[in-house]
Structures are given as structure tokens and as C-alpha cells.
Biotite code that builds the C-alpha atoms (Angstrom):
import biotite.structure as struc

atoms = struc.array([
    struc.Atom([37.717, -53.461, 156.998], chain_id="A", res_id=1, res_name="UNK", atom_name="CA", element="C"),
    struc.Atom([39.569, -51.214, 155.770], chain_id="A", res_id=2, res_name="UNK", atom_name="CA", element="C"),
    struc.Atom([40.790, -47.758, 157.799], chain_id="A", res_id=3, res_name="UNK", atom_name="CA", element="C"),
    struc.Atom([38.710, -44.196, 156.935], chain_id="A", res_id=4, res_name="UNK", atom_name="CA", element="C"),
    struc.Atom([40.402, -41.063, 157.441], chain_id="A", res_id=5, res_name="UNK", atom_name="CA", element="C"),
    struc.Atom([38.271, -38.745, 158.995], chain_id="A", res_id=6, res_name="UNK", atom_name="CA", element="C"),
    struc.Atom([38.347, -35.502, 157.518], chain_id="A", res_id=7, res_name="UNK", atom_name="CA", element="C"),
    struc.Atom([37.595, -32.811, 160.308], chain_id="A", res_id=8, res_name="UNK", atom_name="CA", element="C"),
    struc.Atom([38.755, -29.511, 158.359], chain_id="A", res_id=9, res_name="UNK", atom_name="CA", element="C"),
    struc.Atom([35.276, -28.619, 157.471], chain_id="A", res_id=10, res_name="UNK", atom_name="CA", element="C"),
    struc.Atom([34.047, -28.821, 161.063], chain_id="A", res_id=11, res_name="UNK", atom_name="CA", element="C"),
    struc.Atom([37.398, -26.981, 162.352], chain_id="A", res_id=12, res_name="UNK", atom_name="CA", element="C"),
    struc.Atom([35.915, -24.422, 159.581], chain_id="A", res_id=13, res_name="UNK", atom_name="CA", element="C"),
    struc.Atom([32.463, -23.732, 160.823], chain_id="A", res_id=14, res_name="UNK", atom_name="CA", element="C"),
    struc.Atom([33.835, -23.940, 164.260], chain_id="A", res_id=15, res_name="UNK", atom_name="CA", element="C"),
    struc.Atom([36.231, -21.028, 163.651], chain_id="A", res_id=16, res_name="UNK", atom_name="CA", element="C"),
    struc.Atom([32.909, -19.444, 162.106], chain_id="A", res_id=17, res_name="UNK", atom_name="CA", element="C"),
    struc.Atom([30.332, -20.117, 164.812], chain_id="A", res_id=18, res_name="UNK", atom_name="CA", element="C"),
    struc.Atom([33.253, -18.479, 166.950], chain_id="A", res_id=19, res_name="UNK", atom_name="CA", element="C"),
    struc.Atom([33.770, -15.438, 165.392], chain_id="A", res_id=20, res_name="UNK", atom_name="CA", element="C"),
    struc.Atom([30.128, -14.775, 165.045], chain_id="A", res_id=21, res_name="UNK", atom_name="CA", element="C"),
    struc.Atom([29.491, -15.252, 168.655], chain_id="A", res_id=22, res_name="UNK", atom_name="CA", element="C"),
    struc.Atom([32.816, -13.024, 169.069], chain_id="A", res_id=23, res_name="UNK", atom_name="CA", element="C"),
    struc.Atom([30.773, -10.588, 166.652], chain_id="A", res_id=24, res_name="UNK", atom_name="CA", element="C"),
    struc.Atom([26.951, -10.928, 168.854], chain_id="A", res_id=25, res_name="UNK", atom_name="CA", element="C"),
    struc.Atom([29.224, -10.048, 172.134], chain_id="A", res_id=26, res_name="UNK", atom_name="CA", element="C"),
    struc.Atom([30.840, -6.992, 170.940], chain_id="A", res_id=27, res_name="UNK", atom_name="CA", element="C"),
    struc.Atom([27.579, -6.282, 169.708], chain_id="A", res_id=28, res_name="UNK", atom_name="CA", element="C"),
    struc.Atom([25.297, -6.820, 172.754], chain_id="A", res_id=29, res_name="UNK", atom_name="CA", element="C"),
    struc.Atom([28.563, -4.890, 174.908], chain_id="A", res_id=30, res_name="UNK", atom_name="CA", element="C"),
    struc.Atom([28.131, -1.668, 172.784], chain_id="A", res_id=31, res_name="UNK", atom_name="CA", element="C"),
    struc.Atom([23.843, -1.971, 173.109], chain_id="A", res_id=32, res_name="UNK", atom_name="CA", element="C"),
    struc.Atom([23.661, -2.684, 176.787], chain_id="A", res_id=33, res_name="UNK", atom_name="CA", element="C"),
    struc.Atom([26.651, -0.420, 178.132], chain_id="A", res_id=34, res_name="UNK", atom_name="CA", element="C"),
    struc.Atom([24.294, 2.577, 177.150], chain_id="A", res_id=35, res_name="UNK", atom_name="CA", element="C"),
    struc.Atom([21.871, 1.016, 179.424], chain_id="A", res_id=36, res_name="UNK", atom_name="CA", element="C"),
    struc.Atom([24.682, 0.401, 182.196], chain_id="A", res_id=37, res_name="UNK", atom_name="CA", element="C"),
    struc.Atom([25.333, 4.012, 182.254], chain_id="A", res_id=38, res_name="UNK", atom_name="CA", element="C"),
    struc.Atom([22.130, 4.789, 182.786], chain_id="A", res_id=39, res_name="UNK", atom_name="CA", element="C"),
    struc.Atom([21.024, 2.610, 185.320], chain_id="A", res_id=40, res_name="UNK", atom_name="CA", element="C"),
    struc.Atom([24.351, 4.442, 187.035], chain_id="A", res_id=41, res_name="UNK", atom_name="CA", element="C"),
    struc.Atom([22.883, 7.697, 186.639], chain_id="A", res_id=42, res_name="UNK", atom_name="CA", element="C"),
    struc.Atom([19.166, 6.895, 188.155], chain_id="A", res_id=43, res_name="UNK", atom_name="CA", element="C"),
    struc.Atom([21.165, 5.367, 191.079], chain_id="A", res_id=44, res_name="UNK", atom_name="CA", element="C"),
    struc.Atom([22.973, 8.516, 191.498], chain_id="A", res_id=45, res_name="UNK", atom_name="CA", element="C"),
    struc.Atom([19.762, 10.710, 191.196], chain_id="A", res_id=46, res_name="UNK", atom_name="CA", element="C"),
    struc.Atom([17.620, 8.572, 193.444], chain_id="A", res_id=47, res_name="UNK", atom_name="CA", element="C"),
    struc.Atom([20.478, 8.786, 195.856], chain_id="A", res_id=48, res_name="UNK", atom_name="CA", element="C"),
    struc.Atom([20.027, 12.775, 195.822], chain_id="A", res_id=49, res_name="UNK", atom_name="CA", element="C"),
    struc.Atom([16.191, 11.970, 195.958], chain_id="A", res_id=50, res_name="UNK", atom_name="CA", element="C"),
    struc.Atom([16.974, 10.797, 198.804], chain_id="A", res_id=51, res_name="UNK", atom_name="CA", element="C"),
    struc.Atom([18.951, 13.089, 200.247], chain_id="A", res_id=52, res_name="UNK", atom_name="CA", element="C"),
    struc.Atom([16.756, 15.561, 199.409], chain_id="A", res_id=53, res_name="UNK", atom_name="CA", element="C"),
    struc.Atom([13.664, 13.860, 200.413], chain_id="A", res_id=54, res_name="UNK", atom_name="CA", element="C"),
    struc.Atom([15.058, 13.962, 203.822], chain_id="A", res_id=55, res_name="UNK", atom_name="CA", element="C"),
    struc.Atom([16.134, 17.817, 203.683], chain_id="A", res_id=56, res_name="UNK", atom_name="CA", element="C"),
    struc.Atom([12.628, 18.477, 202.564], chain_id="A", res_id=57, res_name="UNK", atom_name="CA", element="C"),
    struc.Atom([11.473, 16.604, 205.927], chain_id="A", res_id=58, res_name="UNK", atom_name="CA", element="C"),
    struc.Atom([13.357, 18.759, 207.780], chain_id="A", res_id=59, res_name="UNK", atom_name="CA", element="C"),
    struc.Atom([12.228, 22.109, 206.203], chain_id="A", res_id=60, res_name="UNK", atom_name="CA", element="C"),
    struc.Atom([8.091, 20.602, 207.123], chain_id="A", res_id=61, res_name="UNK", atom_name="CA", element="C"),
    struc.Atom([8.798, 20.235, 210.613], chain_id="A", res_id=62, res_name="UNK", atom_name="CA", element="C"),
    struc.Atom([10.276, 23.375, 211.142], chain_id="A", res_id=63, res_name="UNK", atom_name="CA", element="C"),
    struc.Atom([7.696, 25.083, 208.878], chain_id="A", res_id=64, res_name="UNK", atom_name="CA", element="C"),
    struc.Atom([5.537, 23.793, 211.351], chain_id="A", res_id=65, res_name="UNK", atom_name="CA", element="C"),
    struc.Atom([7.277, 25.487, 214.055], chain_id="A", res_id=66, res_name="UNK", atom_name="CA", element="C"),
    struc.Atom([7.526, 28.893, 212.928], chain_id="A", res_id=67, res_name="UNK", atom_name="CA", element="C"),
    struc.Atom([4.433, 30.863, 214.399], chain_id="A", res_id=68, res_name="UNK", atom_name="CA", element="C"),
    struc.Atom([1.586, 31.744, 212.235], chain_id="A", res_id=69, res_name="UNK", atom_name="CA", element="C"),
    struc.Atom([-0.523, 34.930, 211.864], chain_id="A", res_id=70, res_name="UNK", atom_name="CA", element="C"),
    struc.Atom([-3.157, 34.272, 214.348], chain_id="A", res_id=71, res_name="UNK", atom_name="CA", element="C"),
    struc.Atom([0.142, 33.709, 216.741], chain_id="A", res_id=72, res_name="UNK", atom_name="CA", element="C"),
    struc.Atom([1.175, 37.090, 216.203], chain_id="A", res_id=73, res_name="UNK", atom_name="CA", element="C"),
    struc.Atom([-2.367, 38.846, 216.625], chain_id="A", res_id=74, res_name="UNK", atom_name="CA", element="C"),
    struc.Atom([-2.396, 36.819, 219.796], chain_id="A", res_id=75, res_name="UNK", atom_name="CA", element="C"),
    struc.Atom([0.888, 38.149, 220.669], chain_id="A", res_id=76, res_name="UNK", atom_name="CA", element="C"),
    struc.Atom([-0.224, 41.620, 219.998], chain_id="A", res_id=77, res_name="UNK", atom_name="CA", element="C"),
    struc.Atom([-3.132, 41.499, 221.973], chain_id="A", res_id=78, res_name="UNK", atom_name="CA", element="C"),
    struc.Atom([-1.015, 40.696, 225.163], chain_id="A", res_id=79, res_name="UNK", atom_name="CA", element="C"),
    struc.Atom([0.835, 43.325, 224.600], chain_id="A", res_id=80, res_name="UNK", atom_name="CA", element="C"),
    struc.Atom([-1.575, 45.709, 224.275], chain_id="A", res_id=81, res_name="UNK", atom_name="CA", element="C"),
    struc.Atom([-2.993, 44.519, 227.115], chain_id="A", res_id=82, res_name="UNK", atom_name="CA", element="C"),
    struc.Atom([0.271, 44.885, 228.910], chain_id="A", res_id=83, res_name="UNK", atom_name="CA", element="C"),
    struc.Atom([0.629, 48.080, 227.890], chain_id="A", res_id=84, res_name="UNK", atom_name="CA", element="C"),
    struc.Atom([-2.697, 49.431, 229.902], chain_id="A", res_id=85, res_name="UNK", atom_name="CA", element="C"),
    struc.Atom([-1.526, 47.096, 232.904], chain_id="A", res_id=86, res_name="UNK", atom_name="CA", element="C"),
    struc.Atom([1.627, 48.985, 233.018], chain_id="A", res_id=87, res_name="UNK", atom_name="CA", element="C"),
    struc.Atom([-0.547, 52.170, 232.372], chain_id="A", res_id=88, res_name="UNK", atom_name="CA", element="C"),
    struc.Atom([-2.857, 51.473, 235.437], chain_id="A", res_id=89, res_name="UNK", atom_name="CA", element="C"),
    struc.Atom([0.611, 50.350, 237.588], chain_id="A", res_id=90, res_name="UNK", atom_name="CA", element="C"),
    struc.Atom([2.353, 54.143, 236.782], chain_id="A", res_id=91, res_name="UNK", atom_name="CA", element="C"),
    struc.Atom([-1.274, 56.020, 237.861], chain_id="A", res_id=92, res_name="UNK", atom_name="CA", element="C"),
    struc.Atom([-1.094, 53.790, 240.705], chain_id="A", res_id=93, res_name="UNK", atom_name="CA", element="C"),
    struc.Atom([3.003, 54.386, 242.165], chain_id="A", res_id=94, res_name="UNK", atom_name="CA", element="C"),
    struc.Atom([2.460, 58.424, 241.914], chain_id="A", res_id=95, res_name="UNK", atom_name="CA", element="C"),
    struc.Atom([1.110, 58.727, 244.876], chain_id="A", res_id=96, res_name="UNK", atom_name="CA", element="C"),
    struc.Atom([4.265, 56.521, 246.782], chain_id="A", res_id=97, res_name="UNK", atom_name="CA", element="C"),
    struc.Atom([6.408, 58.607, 244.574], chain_id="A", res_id=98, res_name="UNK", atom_name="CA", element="C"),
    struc.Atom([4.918, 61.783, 246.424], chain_id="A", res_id=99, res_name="UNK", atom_name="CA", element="C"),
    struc.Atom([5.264, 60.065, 249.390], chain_id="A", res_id=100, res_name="UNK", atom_name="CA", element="C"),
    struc.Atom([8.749, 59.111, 248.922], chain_id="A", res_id=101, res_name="UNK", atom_name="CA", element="C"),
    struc.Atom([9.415, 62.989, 247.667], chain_id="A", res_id=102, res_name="UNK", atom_name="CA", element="C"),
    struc.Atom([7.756, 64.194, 251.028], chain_id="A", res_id=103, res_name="UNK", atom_name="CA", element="C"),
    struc.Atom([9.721, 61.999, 253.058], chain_id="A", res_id=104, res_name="UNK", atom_name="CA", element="C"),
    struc.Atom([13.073, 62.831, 251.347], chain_id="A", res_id=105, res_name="UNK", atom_name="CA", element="C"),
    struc.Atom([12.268, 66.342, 252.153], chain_id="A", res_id=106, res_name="UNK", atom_name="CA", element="C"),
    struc.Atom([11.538, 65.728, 255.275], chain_id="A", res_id=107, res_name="UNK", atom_name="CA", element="C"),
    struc.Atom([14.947, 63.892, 256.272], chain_id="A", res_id=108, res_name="UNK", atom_name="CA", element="C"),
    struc.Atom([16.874, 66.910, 254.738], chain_id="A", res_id=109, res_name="UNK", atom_name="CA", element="C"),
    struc.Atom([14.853, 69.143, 257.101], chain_id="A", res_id=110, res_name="UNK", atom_name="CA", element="C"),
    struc.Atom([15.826, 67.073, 259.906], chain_id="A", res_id=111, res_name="UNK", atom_name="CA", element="C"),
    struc.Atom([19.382, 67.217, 258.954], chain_id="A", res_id=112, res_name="UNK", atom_name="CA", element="C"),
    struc.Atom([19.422, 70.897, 259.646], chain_id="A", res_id=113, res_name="UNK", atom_name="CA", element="C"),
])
């Protein structure tokens, strides 16, 4: 038998071909799917002020629900006005100890004499 020499240089060829077009599909597929890198960035950013915001807007209900309404006021202003003719009724009512009070101030100056 006698000895072959195997000749590799075309494989070392299509090798160095298969190489550089899987070099070439990389770069490619980097420059397509970094667009969608970025973006998937940004929507975490903006669901991160979601969020943020969700929780602000929480906070602005429940003291919305705090803050008295209309019929709260009316209320309120009935009370008053009802306080009003209380006191009303309360002033008619001290005259008469003012008088007395007047009298008997009068009468400890006359004593004082």
C-alpha cells in the first residue's frame, strides 16, 4: 500500500468561509436585536414610573376620599345656623343677670359712701 497525502487546503478553505459568514450573521443579528435591547430598557424604565405613579395616584384616591363633600358642608351650615339662634336665645336670656349684676354694682358703690 502505498502512502496518500491528504490534501486538507480545501476544507481549511470553506472552514475560513463558514467562519467568516457566521462572523458576518453575528454582526448582523447584534445590529437587529440591540434596537430591541434598547427598547426593552426603555419599557422597564416607563413601567418603573408606572409604578411609581400608580402608587402616587393611590395616594391622591384616599385622600380624595377624605376631603368633605357638598352635602358635608350644607350639614355644616345648618349647625351653624342653628348655633347661631342658640347663641341668640342664650344673649335674650343673660340680660336680665346683666341688669342684675348692673343693680348690684350700683348698689356696692352706694354702700361705699
Amino acid at each position: 500500500m502505498e502512502g496518500q497525502i491528504l490534501n486538507i487546503n480545501p476544507l481549511i478553505v470553506w472552514v475560513i468561509a463558514l467562519s467568516q459568514l457566521l462572523t458576518f450573521g453575528l454582526t448582523v443579528w447584534n445590529l437587529i436585536a440591540s434596537g430591541s435591547r434598547a427598547n426593552a430598557r426603555t419599557l422597564e424604565t416607563h413601567g418603573e414610573t408606572l409604578r411609581g405613579l400608580d402608587s402616587r395616584l393611590s395616594a391622591v384616591e384616599l385622600s380624595m376620599r377624605e376631603i368633605p363633600t357638598r352635602k358635608d358642608f350644607h350639614d355644616l351650615d345648618k349647625q351653624m345656623t342653628e348655633l347661631r339662634g342658640s347663641i341668640g336665645v342664650l344673649m335674650e336670656r343673660l340680660r336680665p343677670v346683666e341688669a342684675i349684676s348692673e343693680r348690684l354694682q350700683e348698689v356696692m358703690i352706694e354702700q361705699r359712701k
